[in-house]
C-alpha positions in Angstrom: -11.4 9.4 -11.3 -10.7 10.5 -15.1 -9.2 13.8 -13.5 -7.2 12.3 -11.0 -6.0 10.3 -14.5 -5.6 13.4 -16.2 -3.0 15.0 -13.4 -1.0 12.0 -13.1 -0.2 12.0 -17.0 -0.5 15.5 -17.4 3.3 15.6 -16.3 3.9 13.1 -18.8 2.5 14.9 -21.3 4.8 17.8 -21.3 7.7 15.8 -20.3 7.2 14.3 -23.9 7.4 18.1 -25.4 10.0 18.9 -23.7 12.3 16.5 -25.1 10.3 17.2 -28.6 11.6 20.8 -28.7 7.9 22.3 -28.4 6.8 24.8 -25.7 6.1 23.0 -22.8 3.0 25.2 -21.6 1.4 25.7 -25.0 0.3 22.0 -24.8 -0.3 22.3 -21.3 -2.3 25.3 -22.0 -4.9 23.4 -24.5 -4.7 20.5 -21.9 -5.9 22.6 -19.0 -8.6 24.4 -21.3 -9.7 20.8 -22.4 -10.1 19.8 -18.9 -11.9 23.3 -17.7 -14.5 22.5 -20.9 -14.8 19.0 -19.3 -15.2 20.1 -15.9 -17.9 23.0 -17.1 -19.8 20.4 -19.0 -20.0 17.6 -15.7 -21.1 20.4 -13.4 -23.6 21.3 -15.9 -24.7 17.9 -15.6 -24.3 17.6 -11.7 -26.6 20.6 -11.5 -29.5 19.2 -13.7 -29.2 15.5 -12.2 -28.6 16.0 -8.8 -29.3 19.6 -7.7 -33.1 19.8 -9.2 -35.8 20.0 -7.1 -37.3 16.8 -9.1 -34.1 15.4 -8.4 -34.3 16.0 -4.4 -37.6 15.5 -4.2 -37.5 12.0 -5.9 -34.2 10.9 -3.8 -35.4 11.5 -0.1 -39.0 10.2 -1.4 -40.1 7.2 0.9 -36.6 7.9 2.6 -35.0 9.1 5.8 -33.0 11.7 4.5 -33.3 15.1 5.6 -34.0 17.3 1.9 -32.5 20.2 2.9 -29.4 18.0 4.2 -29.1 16.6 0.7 -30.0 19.5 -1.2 -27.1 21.3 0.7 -24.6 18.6 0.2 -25.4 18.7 -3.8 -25.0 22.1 -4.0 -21.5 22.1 -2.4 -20.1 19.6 -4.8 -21.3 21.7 -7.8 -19.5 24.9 -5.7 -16.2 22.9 -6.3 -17.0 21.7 -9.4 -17.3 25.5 -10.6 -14.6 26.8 -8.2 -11.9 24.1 -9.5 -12.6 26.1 -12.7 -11.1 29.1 -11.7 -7.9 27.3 -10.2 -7.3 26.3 -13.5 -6.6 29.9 -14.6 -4.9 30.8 -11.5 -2.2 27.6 -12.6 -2.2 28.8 -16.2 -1.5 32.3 -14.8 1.2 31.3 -12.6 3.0 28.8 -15.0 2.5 30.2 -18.5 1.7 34.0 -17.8 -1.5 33.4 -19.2 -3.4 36.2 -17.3 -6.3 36.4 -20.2 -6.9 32.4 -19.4 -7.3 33.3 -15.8 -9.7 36.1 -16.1 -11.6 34.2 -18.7 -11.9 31.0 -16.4 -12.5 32.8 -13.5 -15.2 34.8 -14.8 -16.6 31.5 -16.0 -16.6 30.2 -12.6 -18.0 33.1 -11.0 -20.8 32.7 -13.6 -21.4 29.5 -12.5 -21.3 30.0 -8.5 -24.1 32.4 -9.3 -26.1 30.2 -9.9 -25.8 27.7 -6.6 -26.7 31.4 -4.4 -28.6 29.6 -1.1 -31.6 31.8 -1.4 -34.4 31.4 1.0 -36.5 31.4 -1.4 -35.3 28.1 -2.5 -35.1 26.4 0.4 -39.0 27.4 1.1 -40.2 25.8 -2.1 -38.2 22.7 -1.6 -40.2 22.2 1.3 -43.0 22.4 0.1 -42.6 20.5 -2.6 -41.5 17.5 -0.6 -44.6 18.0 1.3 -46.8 18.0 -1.4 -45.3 14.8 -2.4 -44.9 13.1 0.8 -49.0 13.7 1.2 -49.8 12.0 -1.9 
């Protein structure tokens, strides 16, 4: 919701610099960075409250959700969390001819999809950790 705030008066924003006499996109620029720094920090959060084994296991406890199912669905919300981070370079590049921004961002985000790679491996060890706990 606060992003969905933030592109409604993001227009606003640089409609008011506009008719200030400052550069339109260097305020858009720091605006765009801002929310990129915002977005980095919630999918940081996302990954650590959500996309945890601890976390999955202690969601489908006692419960008839599949893990994997929710593990999967998780992991693709943090893949657009970190993805939306790269489109904010692409925009900057596109508007301002901020090509430095983009390959910044974009190497930011492919840093962070790194990190939600489906190995097997991890899929294997979520099961068995939900199977250790649902024996207890």
């Amino acid at each position: 919701m606060a992003g969905l705030l933030i592109y409604l008066l993001l227009p606003r924003l640089v409609g008011a610099l506009e008719t200030t006499g400052a550069e339109p996109y260097r305020g858009f620029r720091v605006i765009l960075w801002l929310v990129a720094a915002i977005q980095v920090a919630v999918h940081f959060w996302w990954t650590r409250r959500y996309v945890s084994r601890e976390a999955v296991v202690n969601a489908v406890r006692k419960t008839a959700i599949d893990p994997l199912t929710y593990f999967m669905a998780k992991k693709i919300a943090a893949i657009g969390m970190a993805q939306s981070v790269a489109v904010y370079g692409l925009v900057l590049a596109f508007i301002g001819g901020y090509f430095w921004d983009q390959y910044i961002l974009t190497l930011t985000s492919a840093a962070l999809l790194t990190r939600h790679y489906p190995y097997q491996s991890i899929f294997d060890e979520l099961e068995k950790e939900i199977e250790k706990k649902q024996k207890r």
